[in-house]
N, C-alpha and C positions, 0 to 999 in steps of 0.2 A: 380564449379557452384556458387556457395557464395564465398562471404568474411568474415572474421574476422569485430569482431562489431569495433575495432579501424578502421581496413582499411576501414571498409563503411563508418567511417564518412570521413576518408580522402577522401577519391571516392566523395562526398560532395561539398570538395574544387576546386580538380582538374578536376573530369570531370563532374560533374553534373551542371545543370544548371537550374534557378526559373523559376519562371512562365512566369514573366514578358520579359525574353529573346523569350518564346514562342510568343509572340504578332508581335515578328520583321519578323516573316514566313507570309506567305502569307496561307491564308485558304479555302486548294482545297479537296474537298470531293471526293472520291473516283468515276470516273464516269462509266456509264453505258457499256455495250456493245451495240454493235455498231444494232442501232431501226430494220435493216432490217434484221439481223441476229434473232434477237428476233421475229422477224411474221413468221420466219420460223419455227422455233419450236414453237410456238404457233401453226402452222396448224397441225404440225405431234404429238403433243401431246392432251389427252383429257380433257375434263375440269376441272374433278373431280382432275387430275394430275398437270394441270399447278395454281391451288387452293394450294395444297399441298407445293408446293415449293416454294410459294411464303412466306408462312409460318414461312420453317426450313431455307430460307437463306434471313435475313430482305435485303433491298436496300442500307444501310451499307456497308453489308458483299457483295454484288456484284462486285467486285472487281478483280478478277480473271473472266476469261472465261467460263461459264456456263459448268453444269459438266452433265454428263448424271442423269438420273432419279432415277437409281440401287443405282449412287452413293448418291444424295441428300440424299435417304430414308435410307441408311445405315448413313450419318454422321446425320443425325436427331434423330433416333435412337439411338446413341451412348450420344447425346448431353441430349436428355429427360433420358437417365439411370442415369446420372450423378447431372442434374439439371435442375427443371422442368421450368425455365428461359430458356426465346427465344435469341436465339445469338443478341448480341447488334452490332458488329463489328468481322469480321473476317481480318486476314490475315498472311504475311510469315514475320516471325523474325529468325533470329538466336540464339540458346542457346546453351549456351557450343560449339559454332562455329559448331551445326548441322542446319539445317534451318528444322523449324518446323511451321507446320499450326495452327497455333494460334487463339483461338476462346474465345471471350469476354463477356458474359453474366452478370448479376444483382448481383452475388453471386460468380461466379467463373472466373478464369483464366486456360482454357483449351487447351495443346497444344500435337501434335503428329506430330512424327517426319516423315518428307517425305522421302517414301523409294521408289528406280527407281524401275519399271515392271519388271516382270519376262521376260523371253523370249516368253510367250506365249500372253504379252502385259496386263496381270491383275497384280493388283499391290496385295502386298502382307497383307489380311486381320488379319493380325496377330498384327498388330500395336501396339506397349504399349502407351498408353496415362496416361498421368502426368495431375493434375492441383492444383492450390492454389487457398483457400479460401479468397476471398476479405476481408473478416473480418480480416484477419493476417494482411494485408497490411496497412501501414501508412504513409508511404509517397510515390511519386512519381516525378521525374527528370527526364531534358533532359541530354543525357550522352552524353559530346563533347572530341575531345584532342586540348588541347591546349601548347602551345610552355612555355619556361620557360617565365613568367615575363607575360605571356598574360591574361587580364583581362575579357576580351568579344568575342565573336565571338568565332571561331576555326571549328573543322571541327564536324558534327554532326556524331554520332554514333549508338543512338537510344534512349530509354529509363530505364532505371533501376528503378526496384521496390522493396521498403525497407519491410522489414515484423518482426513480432514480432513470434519468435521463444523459445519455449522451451525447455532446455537443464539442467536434473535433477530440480534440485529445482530452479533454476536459471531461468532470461528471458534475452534473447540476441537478438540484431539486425543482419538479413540478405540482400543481395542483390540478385536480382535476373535481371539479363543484358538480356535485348532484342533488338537484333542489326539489326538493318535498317537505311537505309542512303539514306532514302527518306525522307525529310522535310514536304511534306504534306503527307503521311501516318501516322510519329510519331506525327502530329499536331493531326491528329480524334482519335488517339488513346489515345493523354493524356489529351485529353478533356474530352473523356468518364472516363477514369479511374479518373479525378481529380472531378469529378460529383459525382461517385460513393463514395470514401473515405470522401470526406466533407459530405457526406447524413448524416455520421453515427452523431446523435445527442448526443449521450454520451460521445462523446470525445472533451477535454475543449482544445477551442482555444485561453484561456485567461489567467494566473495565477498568482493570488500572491503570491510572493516568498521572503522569510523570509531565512537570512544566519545566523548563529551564529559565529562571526570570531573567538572568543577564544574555542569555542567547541573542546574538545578532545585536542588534541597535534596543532592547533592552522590552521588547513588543510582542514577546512570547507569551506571559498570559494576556494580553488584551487582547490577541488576535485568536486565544481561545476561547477566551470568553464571550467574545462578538460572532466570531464565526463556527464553529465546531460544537462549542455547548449547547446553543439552541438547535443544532441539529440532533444531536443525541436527546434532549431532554424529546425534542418533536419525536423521534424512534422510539420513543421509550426507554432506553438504555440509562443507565446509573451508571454514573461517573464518580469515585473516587479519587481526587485529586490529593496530590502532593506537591506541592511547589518547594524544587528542589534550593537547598539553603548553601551549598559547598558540591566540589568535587566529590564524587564518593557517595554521594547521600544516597543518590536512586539504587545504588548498589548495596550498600547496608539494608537497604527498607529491602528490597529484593530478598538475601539472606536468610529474613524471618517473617518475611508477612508471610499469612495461611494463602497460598495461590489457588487451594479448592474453590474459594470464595468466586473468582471470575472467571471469566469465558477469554479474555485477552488481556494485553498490554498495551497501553501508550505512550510514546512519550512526545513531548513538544517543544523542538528546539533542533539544535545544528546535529551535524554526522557526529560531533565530539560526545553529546548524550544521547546521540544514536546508538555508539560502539559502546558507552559506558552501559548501558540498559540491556542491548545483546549480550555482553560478557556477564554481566550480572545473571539472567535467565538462562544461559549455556551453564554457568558455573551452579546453579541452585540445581539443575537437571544432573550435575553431575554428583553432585552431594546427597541430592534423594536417593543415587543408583548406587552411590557407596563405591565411585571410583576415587581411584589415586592418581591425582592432577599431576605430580611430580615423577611419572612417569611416562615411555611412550604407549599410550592408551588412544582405545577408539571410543568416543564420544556419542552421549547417547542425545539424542534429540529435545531439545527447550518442549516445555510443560504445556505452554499457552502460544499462541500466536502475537506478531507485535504489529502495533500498528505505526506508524510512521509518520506526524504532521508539521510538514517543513516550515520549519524556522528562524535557520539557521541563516548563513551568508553563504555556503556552497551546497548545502543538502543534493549532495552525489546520492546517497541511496535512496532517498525520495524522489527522485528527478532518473533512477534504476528500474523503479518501480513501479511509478505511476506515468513514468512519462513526460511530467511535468511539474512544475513549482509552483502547485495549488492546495489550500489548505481545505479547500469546500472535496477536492476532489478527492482529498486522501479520506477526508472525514466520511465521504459517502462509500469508498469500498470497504472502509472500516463497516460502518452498519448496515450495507449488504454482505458483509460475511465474503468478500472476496478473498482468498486464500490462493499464495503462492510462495512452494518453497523454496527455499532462497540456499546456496553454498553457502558455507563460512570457510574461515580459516580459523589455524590454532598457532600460537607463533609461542617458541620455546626455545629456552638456552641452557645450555649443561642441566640437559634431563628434567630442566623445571619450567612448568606450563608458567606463562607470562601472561595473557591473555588471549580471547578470542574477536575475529574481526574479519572485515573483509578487504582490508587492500595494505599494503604495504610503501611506502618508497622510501629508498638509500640515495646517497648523494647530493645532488641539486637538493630533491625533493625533500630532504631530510635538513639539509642546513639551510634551506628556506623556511621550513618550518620553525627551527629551534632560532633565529635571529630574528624571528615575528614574535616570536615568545619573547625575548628579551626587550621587546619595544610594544609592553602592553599597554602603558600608558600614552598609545596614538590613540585615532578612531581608527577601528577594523580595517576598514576600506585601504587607508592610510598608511597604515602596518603589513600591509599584504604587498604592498605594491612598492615600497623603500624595501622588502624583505628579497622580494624577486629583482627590482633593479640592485640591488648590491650584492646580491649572491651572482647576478650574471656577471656584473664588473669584477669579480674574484673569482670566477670560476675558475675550477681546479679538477681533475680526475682522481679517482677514490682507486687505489691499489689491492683489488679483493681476487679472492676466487670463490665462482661460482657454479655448488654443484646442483643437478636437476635429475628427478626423474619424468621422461617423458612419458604424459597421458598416455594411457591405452591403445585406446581407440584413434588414437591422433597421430602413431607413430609411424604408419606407412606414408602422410600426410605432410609430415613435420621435416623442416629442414634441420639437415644437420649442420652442429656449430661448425665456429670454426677453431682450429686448436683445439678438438676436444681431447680429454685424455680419457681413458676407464678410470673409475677409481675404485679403490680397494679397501673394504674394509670399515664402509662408513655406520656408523651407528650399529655395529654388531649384525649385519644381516646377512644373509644365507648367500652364497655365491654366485647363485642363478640371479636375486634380485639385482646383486653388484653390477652384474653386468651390463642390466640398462642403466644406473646412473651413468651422469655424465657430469665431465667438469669442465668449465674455462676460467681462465687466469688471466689479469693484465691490469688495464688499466679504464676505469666505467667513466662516467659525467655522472649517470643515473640507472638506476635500476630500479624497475618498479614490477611488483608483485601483486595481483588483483583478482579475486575470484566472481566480479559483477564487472560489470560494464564501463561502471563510474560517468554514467551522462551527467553533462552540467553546459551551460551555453559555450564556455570557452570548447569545449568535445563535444557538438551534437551529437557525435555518433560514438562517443564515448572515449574517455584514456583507453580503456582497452575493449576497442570495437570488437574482438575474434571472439571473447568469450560472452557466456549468456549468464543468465541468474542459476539455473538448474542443472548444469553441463557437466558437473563433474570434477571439474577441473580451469586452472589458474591461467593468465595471461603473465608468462615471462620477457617483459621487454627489457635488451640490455641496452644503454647508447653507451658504446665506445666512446675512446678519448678522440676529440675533433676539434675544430677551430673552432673559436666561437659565434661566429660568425653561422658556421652550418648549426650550429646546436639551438640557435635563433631560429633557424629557417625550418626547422624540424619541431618546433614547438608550436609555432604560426602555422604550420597546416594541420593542427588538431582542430581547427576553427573554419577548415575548408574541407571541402570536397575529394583535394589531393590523399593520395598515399601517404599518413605521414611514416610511414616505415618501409620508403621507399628506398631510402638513405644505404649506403654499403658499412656505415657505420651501425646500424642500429640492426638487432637481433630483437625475433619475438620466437615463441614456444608456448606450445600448449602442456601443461605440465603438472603432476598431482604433488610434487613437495619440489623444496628448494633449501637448499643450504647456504647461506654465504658466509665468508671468513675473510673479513678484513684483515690487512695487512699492517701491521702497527708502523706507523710514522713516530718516531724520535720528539721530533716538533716539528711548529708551523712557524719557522721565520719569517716566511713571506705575508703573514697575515697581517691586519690592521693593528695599532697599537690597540682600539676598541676590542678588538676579537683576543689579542694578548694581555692584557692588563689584567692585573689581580683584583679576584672579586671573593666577595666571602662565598660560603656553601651553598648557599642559596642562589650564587649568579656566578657561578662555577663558567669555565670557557665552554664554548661550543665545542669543541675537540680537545680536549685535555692533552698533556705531557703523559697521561696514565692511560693515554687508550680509548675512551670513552666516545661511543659516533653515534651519531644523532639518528633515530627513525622518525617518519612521518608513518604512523598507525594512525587510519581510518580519521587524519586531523588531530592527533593527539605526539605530543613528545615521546618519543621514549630511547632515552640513552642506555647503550648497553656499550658494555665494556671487552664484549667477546663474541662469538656465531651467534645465526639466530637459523633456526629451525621451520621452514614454514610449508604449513600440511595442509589439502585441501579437505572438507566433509563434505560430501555430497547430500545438500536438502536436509540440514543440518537443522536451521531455522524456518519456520511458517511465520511472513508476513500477508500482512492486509494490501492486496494490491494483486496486480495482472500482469504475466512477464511481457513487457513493451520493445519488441525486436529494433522498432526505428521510430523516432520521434520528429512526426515531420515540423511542430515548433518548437521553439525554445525562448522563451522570454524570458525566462529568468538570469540573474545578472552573477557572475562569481569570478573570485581570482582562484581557481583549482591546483594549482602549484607553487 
């Protein structure tokens, strides 16, 4: 009965056919039976009766030869148990090469297969009836055959309808063939059904679409081009592509393109032109509303929705989202119009807005990132895994304090630190706010800051399993200074079952902002001559003699030289995607730290 989501988009090229081949039919509606047959049953029936039927079978659906009265009130009957929608269009299709009565309504596609009379001349009321929900459905084609090398024309077949189907964690495309080889039947029928599917207003017939060509192993537009593009051109949806040329580009084009023009955003590649493409759409929402970034300000919500199709080598927020590291799957809730919003963060230093994102890490996490940086010229894979084995053989504790206010909702909930002190006086706020911050001081491995869950296979259940996509508020986990030995043992059960924050070392908190303020080190004698040697401006040290310490933003560097400010927004951003509490697989393959 279906196909393979490859072979439906092939069915696309060779037998399906647009709209606009529909126009070259002639448009005959289904006509009446014949007026004097009609005053005959008008006299032998009553009025309250011929009221009735006119009812359960619209002038559409008259198309066949009037049925008796038994039968009307039994198929009306069966049509309101199912759906309280008056048939739109009736008639006979083949499926699966059986020929079934097919009945069309606002909501559903309901078909039952015609079975010949008994011998006593009653057909048999045992019928199974099948139907599909119009909401699954997203596209719809004429189905022709056509000869090798044939462009236009061919012979008509009927109709096929495309549906978004779910399969484990996965979304995949189906077909579903309804064959009739009547040119003005499949005309009223894909009139109504192409009525129906455009009605749906959440699903974006427009998109900006953002490629990243060196993302991952370098297979970002191939893998749009093969898989995601013929799914959009089959939706109908225009795609406006940009295949990003440098750092920074999707975010200039962001700045000045007209965004009236589409219904969403794309982009396609790693979490790094994930966060680049959210900052850019946070930051254009905030310029239309005529805020001042370089203050502390509340943020007004992105213009368009984004859509997300993994790329990359860790795609954490596609793998948040959807569940999984599938490009068929992101691309089908993209055009189903599946909407889910999403927290962000805003991360700022000495009053001035830096960027927005959704995860944070100091520490390990940060000087694992900035030594993956300095060794671009590996392969990916390569650079990720020399970047974590040598940041463990050096590992060292970061001398910070850190202050938090604890979530709302979360606080009778929430352990309390340990050494915590009040602090006073932060960021100019009101006395009563003072109170719930809080601070600790010492000495960290890592601290990591997250406002999404961050699934990827090494965390099935996420870097920060407590929080959710929509919750309000951030996952504070600190790891204290430890042996190295346990800071191993504590990173190995993010890939188990176990508590990994089971440790007397490691603190978590649900928390709406954070503050931390490194503690400035003099120098780093103890480091490698590699990590200390003189480099010009551009391959400056990891940690500077001036202060300077390394962030991991959302897979991106960012050295700062002084606090960093970090705020949560509540449903901040709309992406294309379902929030996915527990993902029971995970294939996808990543180094996430």
């Amino acid at each position: 009965m279906f196909e393979s989501p490859r072979k439906s988009v092939k069915v696309l090229k060779s037998r399906s056919e647009s709209q606009e081949e529909l126009h070259e039919m002639q448009l005959v509606y289904p006509m009446r039976s014949d007026d004097r047959y009609q005053k005959k049953k008008k006299k032998k029936q009553p009025k309250h009766k011929r009221e009735k039927r006119a009812v359960l079978v619209p002038e559409t659906c008259a198309e066949e030869s009037p049925a008796t009265v038994s039968e009307k009130r039994r198929i009306g009957e069966k049509c309101s148990a199912i759906s309280t929608d008056d048939p739109i269009v009736r008639g006979i299709f083949k499926i699966e090469k059986k020929s079934c009565d097919v009945v069309l309504t606002a909501t559903r596609l309901i078909w039952t297969q015609i079975q010949p009379e008994t011998p006593t001349g009653e057909s048999d009321a045992r019928r199974h009836e099948e139907y599909l929900e119009l909401r699954e459905v997203f596209a719809v084609k004429v189905k022709r055959r056509r000869s090798i090398g044939q462009q236009t024309g061919g012979t008509l077949l009927g109709l096929t309808l495309f549906r978004c189907v779910r399969k484990g964690p996965k979304l995949k495309d189906e077909a579903l063939h309804l064959n009739n080889l009547s040119a003005d039947h499949c005309e009223v029928w894909f009139k109504h059904l192409k009525e129906i599917i455009n009605g749906y207003q959440d699903r974006p017939k427009s998109l900006k679409v953002f490629v990243n060509p060196v993302s991952h192993r370098k297979e970002a537009y191939q893998l749009y081009r093969d898989e995601v593009a013929p799914l959009f051109k089959l939706a109908d949806v225009k795609a406006d592509v940009t295949v990003t040329q440098r750092k920074g580009h999707a975010l200039s084009v962001l700045k000045e393109c007209k965004l009236d023009d589409y219904d969403g955003v794309v982009v396609v590649g790693g979490d790094g032109s994930v966060a680049e493409v959210v900052h850019g759409l946070l930051l254009r929402a905030q310029m239309d509303a005529g805020r001042d970034t370089d203050s502390i300000f509340t943020p007004v919500r992105a213009a368009l929705p984004l859509g997300v199709i993994p790329a990359g080598s860790t795609d954490i927020v596609a793998c948040s989202v959807h569940g999984i590291r599938h490009p068929v799957t992101a691309a089908m809730h993209i055009i189903m119009g599946h909407h889910q919003a999403v927290d962000v963060c805003s991360f700022s230093s000495q009053g001035q807005l830096l960027r927005f994102g959704f995860s944070a890490m100091f520490g390990f996490g940060g000087r694992t990132l900035a030594l993956a940086e300095r060794h671009r010229w590996m392969p990916p894979s390569q650079r990720r895994e020399f970047a974590m084995i040598k940041s463990l053989a050096n590992l060292k504790p970061e001398d910070c304090e850190v202050s938090f206010l604890l979530q709302k909702q979360a606080q009778g909930t929430t352990q309390e630190p340990k050494c915590a002190e009040k602090v006073k006086d932060i960021g100019g706020r009101s006395s009563e706010e003072d109170k719930e911050w809080q601070t600790v001081q010492g000495l960290f491995l890592n601290i990591s800051i997250m406002a999404i869950p961050c699934i990827c296979s090494m965390a099935p259940r996420g870097l920060a399993p407590t929080t959710r996509l929509d919750n309000g508020g951030m996952a504070l986990i600190a790891v204290g200074n430890t042996s190295k030995s346990e800071f191993i043992k504590h990173l190995k059960r993010y890939s188990s079952v176990n508590n990994e924050f089971s440790f007397t070392f490691v603190e978590t908190h649900s928390v709406q902002a954070v503050k931390l303020r490194p503690r400035f080190r003099g120098g780093w004698a103890d480091e490698p001559s590699e990590e200390n040697g003189e480099f010009d401006s551009k391959n400056r040290p990891i940690i500077s003699s001036e202060g300077t310490y390394p962030w991991n933003i959302d897979g991106d560097l960012l050295e700062l030289p002084s606090e960093l400010l970090i705020r949560v927004h509540p449903q901040l951003i709309t992406l294309f995607g379902v929030n996915m509490e527990e993902t029971e697989e995970s294939p996808i393959k990543c180094s996430c730290i």
